[in-house]
C-alpha positions as CSV (number, residue, x, y, z in Angstrom):
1,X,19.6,-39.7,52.6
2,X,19.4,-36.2,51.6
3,X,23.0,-35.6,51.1
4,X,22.3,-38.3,48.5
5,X,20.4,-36.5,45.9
6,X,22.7,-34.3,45.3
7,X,25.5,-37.0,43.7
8,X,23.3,-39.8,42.5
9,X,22.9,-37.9,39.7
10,X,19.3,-39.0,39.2
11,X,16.7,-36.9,38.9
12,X,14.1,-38.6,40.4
13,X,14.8,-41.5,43.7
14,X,13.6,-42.7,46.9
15,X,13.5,-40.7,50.2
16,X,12.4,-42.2,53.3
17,X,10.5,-44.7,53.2
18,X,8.6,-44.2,56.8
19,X,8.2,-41.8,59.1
20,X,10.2,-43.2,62.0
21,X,13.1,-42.7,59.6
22,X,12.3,-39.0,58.8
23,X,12.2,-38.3,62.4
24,X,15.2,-39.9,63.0
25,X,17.2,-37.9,60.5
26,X,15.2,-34.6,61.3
27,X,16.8,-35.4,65.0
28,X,20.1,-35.8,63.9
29,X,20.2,-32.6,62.1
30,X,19.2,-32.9,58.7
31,X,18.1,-29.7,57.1
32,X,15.7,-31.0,54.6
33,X,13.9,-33.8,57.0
34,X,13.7,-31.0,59.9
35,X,11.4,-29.3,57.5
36,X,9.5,-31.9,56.4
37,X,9.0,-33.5,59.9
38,X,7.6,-30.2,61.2
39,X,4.3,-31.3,59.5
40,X,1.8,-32.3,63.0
41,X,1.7,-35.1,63.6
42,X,-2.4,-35.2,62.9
43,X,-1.8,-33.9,59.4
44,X,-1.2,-36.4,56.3
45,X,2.6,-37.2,55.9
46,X,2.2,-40.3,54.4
47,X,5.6,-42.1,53.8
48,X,7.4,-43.6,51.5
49,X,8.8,-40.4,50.1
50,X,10.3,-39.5,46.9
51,X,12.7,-36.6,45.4
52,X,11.9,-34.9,42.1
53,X,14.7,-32.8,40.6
54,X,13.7,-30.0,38.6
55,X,14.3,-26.6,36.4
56,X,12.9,-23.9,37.3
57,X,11.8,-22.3,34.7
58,X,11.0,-18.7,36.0
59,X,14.5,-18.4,36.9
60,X,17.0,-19.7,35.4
61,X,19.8,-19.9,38.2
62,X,17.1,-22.2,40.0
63,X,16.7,-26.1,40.2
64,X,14.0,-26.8,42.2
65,X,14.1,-30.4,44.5
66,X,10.4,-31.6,45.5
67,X,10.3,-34.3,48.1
68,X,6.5,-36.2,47.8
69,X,4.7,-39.0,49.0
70,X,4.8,-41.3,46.4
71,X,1.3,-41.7,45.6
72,X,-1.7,-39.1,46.5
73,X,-3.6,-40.4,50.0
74,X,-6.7,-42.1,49.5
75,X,-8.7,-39.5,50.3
76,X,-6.9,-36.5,49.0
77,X,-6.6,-35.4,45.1
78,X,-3.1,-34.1,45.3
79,X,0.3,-35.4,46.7
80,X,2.0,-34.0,49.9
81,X,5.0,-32.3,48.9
82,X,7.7,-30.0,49.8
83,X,9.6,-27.6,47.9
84,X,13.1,-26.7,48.5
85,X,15.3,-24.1,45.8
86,X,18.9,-24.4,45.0
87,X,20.6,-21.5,43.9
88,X,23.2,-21.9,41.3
89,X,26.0,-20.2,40.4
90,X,28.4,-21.8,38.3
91,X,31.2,-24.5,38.1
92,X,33.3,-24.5,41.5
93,X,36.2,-26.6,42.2
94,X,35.3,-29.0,45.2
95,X,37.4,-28.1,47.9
96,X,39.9,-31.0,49.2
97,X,38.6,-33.5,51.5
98,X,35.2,-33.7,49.8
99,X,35.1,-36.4,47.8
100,X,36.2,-38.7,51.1
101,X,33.4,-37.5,52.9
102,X,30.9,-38.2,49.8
103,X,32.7,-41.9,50.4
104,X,31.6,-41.8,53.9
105,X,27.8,-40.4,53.3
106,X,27.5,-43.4,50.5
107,X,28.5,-45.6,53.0
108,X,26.1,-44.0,55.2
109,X,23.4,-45.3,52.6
110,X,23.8,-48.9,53.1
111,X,23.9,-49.3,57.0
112,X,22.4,-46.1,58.4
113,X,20.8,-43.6,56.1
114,X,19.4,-42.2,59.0
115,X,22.8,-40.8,60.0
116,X,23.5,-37.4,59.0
117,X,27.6,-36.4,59.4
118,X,28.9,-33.1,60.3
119,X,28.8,-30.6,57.7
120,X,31.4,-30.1,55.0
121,X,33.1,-27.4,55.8
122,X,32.2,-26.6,59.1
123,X,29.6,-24.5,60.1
124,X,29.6,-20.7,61.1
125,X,29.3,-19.2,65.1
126,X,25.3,-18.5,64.6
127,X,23.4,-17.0,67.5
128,X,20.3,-18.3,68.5
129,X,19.0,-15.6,69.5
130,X,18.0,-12.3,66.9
131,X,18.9,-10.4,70.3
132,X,22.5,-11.4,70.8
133,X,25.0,-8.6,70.4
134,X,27.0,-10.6,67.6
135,X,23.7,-9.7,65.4
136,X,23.5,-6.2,65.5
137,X,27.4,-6.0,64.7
138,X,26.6,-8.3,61.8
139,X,24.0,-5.5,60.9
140,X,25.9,-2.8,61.9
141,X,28.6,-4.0,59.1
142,X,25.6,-4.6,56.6
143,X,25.1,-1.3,56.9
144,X,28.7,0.6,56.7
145,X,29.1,-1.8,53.4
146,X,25.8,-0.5,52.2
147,X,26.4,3.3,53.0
148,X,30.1,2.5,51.4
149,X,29.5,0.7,48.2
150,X,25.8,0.3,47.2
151,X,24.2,2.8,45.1
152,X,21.4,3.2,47.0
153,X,20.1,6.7,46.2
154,X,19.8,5.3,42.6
155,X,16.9,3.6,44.3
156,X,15.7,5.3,47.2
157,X,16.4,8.8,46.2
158,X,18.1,12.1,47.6
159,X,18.4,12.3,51.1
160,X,18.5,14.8,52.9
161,X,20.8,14.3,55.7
162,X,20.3,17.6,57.7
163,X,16.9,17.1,58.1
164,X,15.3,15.3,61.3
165,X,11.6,14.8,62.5
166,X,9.1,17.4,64.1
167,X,10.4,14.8,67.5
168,X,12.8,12.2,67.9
169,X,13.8,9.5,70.8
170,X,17.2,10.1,72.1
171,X,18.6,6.4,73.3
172,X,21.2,7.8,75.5
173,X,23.6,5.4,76.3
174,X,22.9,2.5,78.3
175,X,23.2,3.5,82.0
176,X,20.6,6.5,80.6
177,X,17.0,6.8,79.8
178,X,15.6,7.7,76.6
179,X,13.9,10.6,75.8
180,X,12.1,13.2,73.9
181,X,13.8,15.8,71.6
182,X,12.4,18.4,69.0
183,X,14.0,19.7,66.2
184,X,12.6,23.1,67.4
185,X,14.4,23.2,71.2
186,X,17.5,21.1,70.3
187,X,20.5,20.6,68.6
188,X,19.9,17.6,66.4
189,X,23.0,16.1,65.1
190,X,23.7,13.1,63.4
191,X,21.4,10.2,62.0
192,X,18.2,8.5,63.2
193,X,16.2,5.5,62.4
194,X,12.6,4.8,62.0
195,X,10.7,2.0,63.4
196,X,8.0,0.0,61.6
197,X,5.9,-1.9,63.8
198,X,2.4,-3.8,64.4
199,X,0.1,-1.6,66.9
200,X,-2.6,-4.8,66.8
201,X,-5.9,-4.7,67.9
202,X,-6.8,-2.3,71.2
203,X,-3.1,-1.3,71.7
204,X,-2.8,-0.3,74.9
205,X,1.1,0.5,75.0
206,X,2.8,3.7,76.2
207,X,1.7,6.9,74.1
208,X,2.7,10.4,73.5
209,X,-0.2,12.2,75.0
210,X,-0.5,16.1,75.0
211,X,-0.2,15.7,79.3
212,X,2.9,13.6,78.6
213,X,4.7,15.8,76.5
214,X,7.3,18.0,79.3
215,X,7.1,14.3,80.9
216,X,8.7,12.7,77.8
217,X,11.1,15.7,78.0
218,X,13.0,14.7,81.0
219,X,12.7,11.1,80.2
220,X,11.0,7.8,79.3
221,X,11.4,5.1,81.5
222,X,12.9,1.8,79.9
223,X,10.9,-0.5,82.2
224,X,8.0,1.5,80.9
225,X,7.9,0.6,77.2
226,X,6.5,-2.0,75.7
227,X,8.9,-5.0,74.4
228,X,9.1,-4.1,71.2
229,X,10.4,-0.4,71.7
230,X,12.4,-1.4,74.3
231,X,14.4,-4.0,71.8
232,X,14.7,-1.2,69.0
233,X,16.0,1.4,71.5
234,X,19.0,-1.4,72.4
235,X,19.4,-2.0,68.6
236,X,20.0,1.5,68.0
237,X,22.3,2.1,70.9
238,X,24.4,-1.1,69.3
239,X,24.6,-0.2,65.8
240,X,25.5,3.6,67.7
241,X,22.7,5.4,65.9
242,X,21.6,8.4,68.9
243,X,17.9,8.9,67.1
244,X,15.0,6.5,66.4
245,X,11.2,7.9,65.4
246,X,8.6,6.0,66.8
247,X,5.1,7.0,65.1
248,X,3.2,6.4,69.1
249,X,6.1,8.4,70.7
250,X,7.0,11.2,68.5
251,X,3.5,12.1,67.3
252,X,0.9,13.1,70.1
253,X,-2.0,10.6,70.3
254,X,-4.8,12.6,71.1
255,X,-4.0,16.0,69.2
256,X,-5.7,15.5,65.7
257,X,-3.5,18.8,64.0
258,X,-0.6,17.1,65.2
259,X,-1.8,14.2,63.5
260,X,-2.4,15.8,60.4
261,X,1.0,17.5,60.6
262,X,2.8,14.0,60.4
263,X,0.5,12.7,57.4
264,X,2.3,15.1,55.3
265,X,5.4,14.8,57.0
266,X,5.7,10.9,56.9
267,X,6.9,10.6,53.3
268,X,10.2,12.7,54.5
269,X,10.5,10.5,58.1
270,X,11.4,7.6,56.2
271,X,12.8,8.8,53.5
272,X,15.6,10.5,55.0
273,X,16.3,7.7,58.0
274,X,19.7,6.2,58.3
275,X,17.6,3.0,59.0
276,X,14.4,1.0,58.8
277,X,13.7,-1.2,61.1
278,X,10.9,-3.3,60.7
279,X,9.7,-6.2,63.3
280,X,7.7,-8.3,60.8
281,X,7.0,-11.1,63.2
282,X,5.2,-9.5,66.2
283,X,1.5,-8.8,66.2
284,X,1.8,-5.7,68.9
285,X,3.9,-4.1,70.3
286,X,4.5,-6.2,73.8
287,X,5.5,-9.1,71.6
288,X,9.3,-7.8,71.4
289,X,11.7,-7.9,68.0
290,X,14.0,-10.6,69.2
291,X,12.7,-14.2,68.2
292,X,14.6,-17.5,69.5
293,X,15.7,-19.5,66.1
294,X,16.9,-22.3,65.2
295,X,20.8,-21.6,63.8
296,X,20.6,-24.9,61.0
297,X,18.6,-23.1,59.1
298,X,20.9,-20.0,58.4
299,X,24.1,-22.2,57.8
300,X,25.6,-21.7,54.3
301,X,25.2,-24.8,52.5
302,X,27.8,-26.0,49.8
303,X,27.2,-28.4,47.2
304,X,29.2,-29.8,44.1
305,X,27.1,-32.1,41.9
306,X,26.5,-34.0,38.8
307,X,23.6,-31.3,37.9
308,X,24.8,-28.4,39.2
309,X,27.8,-26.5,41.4
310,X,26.1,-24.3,43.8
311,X,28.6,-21.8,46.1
312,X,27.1,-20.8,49.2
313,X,25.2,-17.0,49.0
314,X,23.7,-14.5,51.4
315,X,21.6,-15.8,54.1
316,X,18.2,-14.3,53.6
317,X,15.6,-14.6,56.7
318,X,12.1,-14.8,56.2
319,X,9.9,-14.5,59.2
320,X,8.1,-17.6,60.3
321,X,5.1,-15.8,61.1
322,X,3.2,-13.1,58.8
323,X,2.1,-10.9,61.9
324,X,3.7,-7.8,59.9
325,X,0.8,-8.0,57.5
326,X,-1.8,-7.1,60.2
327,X,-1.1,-3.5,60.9
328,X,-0.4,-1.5,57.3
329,X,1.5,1.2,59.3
330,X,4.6,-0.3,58.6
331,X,4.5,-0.3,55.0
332,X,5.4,3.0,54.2
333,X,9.2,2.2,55.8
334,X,9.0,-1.4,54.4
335,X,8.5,-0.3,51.1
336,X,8.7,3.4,50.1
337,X,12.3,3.0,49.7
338,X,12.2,-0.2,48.1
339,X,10.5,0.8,45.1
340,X,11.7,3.3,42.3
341,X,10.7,3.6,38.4
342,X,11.1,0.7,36.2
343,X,13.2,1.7,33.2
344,X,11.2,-1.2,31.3
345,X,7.5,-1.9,32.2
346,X,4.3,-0.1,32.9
347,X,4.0,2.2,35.2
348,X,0.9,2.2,36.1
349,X,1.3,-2.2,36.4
350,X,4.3,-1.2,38.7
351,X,1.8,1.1,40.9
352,X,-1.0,-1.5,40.6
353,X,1.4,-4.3,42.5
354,X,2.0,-1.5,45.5
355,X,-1.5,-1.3,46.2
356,X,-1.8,-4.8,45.9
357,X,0.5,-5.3,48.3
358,X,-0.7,-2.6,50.4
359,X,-4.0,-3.7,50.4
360,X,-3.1,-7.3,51.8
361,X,-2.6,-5.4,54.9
362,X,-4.7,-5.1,58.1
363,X,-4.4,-1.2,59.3
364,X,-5.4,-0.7,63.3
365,X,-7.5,2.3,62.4
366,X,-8.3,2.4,58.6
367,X,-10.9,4.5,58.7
368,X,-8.6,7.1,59.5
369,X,-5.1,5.6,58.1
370,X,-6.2,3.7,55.0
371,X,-4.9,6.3,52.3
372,X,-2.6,8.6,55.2
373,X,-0.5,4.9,55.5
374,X,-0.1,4.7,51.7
375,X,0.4,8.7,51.3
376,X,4.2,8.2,51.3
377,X,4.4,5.6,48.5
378,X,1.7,7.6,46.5
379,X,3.9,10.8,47.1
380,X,7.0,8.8,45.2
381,X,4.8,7.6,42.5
382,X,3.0,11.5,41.6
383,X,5.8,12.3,39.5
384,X,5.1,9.2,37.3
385,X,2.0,10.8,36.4
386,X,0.2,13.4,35.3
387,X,-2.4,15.4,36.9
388,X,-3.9,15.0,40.9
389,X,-3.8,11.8,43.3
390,X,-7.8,11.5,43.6
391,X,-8.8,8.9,46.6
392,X,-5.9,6.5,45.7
393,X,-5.9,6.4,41.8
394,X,-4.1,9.1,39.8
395,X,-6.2,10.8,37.8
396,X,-3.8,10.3,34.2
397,X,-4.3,6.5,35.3
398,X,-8.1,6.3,34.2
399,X,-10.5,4.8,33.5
400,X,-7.8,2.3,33.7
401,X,-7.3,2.8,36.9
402,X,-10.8,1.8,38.1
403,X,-10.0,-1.8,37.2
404,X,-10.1,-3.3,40.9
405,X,-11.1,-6.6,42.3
406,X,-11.5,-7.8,45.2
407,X,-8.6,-10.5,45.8
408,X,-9.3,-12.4,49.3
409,X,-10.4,-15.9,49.8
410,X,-13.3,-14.8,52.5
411,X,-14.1,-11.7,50.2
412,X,-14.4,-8.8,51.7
413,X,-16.4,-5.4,52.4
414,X,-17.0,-1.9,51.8
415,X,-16.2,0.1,55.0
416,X,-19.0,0.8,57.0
417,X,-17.6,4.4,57.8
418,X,-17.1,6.5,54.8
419,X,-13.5,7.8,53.8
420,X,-13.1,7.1,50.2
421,X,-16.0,7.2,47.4
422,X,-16.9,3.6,46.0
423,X,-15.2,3.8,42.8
424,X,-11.4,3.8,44.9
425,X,-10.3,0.6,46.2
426,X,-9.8,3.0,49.7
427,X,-13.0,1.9,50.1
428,X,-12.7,-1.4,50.9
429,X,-11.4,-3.4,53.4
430,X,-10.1,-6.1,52.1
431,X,-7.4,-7.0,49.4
432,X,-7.7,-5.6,46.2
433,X,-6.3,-6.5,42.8
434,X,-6.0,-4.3,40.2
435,X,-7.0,-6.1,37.3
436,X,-4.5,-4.5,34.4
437,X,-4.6,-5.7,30.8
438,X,-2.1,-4.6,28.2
439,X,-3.2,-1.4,26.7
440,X,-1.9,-1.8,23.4
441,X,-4.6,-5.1,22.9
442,X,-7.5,-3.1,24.3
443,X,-10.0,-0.5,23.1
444,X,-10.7,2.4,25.7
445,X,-14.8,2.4,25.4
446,X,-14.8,5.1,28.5
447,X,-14.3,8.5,28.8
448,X,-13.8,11.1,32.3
449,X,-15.4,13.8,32.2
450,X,-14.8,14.9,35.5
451,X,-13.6,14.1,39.1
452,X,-13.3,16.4,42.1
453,X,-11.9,15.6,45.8
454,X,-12.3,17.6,48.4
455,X,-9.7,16.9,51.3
456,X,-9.6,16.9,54.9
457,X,-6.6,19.0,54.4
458,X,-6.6,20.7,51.5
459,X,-2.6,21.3,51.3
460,X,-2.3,16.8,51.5
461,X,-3.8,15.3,48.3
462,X,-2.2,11.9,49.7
463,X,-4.6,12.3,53.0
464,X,-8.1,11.8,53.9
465,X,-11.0,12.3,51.9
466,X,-13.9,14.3,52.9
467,X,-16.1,13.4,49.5
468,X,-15.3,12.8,46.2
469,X,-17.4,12.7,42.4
470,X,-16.8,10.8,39.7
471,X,-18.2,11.5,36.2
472,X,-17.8,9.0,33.4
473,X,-19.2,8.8,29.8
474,X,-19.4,5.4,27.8
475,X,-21.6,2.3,26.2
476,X,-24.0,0.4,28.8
477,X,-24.6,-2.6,28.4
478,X,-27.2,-5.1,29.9
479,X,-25.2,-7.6,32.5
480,X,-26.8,-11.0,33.6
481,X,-25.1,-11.9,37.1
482,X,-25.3,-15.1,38.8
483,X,-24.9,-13.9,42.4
484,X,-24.4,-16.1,45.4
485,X,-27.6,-16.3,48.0
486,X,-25.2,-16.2,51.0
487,X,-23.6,-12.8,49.9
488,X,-25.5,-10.9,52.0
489,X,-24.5,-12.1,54.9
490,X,-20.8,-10.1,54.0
491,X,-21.2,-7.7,56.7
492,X,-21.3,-9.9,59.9
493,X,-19.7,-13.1,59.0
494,X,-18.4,-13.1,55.2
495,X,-18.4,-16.4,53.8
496,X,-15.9,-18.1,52.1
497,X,-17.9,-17.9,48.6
498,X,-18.0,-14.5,48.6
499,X,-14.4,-14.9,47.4
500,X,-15.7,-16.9,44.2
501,X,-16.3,-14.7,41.4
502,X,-19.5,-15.1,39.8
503,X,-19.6,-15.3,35.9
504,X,-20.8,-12.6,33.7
505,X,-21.9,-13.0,29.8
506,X,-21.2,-9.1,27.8
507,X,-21.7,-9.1,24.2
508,X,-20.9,-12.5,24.0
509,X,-17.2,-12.1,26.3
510,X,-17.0,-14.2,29.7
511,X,-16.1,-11.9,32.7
512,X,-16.1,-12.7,36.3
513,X,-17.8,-10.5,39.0
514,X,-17.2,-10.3,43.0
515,X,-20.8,-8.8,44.2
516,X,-20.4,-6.0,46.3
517,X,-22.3,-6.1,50.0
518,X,-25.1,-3.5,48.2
519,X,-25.4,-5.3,45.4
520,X,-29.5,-6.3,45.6
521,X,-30.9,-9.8,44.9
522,X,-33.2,-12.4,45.6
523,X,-32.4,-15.1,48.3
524,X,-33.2,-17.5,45.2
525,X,-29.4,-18.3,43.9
526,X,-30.3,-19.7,40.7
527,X,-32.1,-15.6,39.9
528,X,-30.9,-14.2,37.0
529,X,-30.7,-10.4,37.9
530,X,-30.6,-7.9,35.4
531,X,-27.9,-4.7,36.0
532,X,-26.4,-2.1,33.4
533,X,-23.0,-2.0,33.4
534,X,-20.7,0.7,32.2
535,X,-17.9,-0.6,29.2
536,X,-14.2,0.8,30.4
537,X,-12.6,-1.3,27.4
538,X,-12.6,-3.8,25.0
């Protein structure tokens, strides 16, 4: 049935029409159906089905095919649907032998559409397992092609290939334990990786502790690390990389200068790896990096139509869970080296979409890691700007800069435990949007006068805060806010409307306002309440 959109050459048609049929394909392999049928059972999937076939317009390689119920369920405003993208890439000869088995899958049609026939050509050797050896040679070749013909310092910058972490892990070969080396007491040679991982809540996993230290020397027992490490440590010994940095075993847990050492260090750790590796799909560290998976949907698929001639591409994976956005210290590997100045575009929008995406994260401790986890993406960025880093916003950046939002559906709040002044979006714990406007169409109304930050460490201005003063001049204006009555229960169980901005009337423009938890009002919603508000631009 699926097969079938592809040569009707329609661009809209029937799917099945119940769902005893979609299960029946889904069993016998069909891609699309497999999907679709993984909707519970106690959810609406309301058969009969239909395809749409589509452009998409915000790329323009892309035709997008939408399988729908056919009508919107009685009690639901909106249709079920499914989204699938085909990637084009120009005409292709179809290879011979394809247009019998088209014959056979329109045969197919008319007595079992249900059926789905081997694929054409045949499918590659796919583990099912991310832990199988076959996938770390895969990698391993990833990785010589990368090192041999990407221009990945264009991108990344520099590196500095003599240089190695305060510690390091040394995987040893298989029959040996790892252990702990310095780059004070031995002779470091070669590459290493880092790993990015979730610590979750209460981690309880094996820790470099200041007692542990001559322990870690001599060894670290396999059988005592948690999953997670243990799967890196293999990775590493497959893809014969000797080194791998692991933030809870190469920095010690209970010493706070050593602590402080690393925040400035960490731009430099992951900068100069050989490797990232990043398990995206556990939520702590005893959940492991290797994942059964399901081999259908990494197959190549080939298609020659009336619409389009796709050629098969490089399988991408996407985890199937979004545990790696719990625990933001990951995202200084999974992204410090992804980003690098845009030759065209803003700047300071291209900084305002890393701490967006930064602040979708969940740190473990953010009263203490909040701007220490971002300090090695802020430490690339400095040289895009002028003047000092000041509690996550560069000081060249504002007033602009001071143009956040909260951006979460239950809202959010302001950390309970000071470490960044209000005016930062370090504050909050929650995600934040920076809300940007194109300069050239607005008026800046404000003006800085001053700002000051004093630092934990004074030699880190990408590190904690110890306070921080803000000093603006510009037109106030009298604000009339509309603020939810259930707001100020933020603190103990935010509601879901404290992610609906509220709207605000100035000088005759609409604006839209998410109340912060010390924002004062009456328990009477419908209570006007009068505020002054400072103008950043018009």
């Amino acid at each position: 049935m699926c097969m079938s959109i592809f040569f009707k050459g329609t661009l809209k048609g029937p799917h099945h029409q119940d769902r005893q049929s979609l299960t029946a394909a889904a069993k016998n392999g069909c891609k699309m159906c497999l999907h679709i049928n993984s909707t519970p059972e106690d959810e609406d999937l309301d058969p009969p089905l239909e395809y749409v076939i589509s452009w998409d317009r915000s790329n323009e390689r892309h035709y997008v095919i939408e399988i729908r119920t056919k009508s919107p369920p009685k009690h639901m405003p909106i249709w079920n649907r499914w989204t699938f993208y085909v990637n084009t890439s120009g005409d292709a000869k179809a290879p011979p032998g394809y247009d019998e088995f088209l014959d056979l899958v329109t045969a197919d049609l008319a007595s079992d559409p249900c059926r789905v026939r081997s694929e054409f050509p045949p499918l590659r050797d796919i583990p099912d397992n991310t832990g199988h050896g076959d996938v770390a040679k895969l990698a391993k070749q990833w990785l010589e092609n990368c090192k041999t013909d990407h221009e990945c310092e264009l991108l990344c910058g520099q590196q500095d290939k003599s240089w190695h972490p305060k510690r390091l892990i040394d995987v040893g070969f298989p029959h040996e334990p790892p252990r702990l080396v310095t780059r004070e007491d031995d002779q470091l040679e070669g590459s290493y990786v880092a790993l990015s991982h979730c610590w979750g809540q209460n981690p309880n996993f094996l820790m470099l502790k200041t007692d542990k230290e001559s322990e870690f020397r001599k060894e670290i027992p396999m059988d005592q690390l948690p999953a997670s490490f243990r799967d890196a440590v293999i990775t590493c010994r497959r893809l014969d990389i000797r080194y791998i940095w692991i933030d809870s075993l190469c920095i010690i847990q209970d010493s706070h200068s050593d602590w402080l050492f690393h925040s400035e260090e960490m731009f430099k750790v992951y900068l100069n790896c050989e490797l990232n590796i990043a398990i995206e799909a556990s939520a702590n560290a005893h959940e492991g990096a290797f994942r059964e998976r399901d081999p259908t949907f990494l197959q190549d698929c080939y298609l020659w139509t009336p619409f389009f001639t796709p050629q098969p591409h490089d399988t991408q994976y996407f985890p199937s869970t979004d545990e790696f956005k719990s625990s933001g210290r990951g995202f200084d590997a999974a992204y410090v080296a992804r980003y690098n100045i845009r030759e065209n575009g803003s700047l300071l929008h291209f900084y305002a979409e890393l701490v967006d995406e930064y602040t979708s994260r969940e740190l473990t401790f953010p009263v203490t890691d909040k701007l220490v986890a971002f300090a090695a993406v802020a430490t690339r960025c400095a040289s895009w700007f002028k003047g000092d880093y000041c509690a996550g916003i560069f000081r060249d950046t504002m007033p602009w800069g001071l143009l956040w939002q909260i951006y979460s559906p239950r809202g959010g709040a302001r950390s309970q435990t000071w470490r960044a002044p209000s005016w930062s979006w370090a504050s909050m714990d929650c995600s934040v949007r920076l809300d940007l406007f194109p300069k050239k169409q607005k008026t800046d109304l404000a003006k800085m006068v001053d700002v000051s930050v004093e630092l934990v460490d004074p030699n880190n201005q990408f590190g904690q805060v110890k306070s921080a003063s803000l000093t603006l001049t510009g037109p106030l204006v009298s604000i009339e806010a509309l603020v939810f009555s259930d707001c100020q229960t933020v603190q103990k169980d935010p509601p879901r409307t404290m992610g609906r901005e509220t709207g605000i009337s100035v000088l005759g423009h609409h604006f839209e306002l998410t109340p912060d938890e010390n924002f004062t009002w009456d328990d009477d919603p419908d209570q006007k309440t009068k505020t002054q508000g400072l103008m950043v631009l018009s």
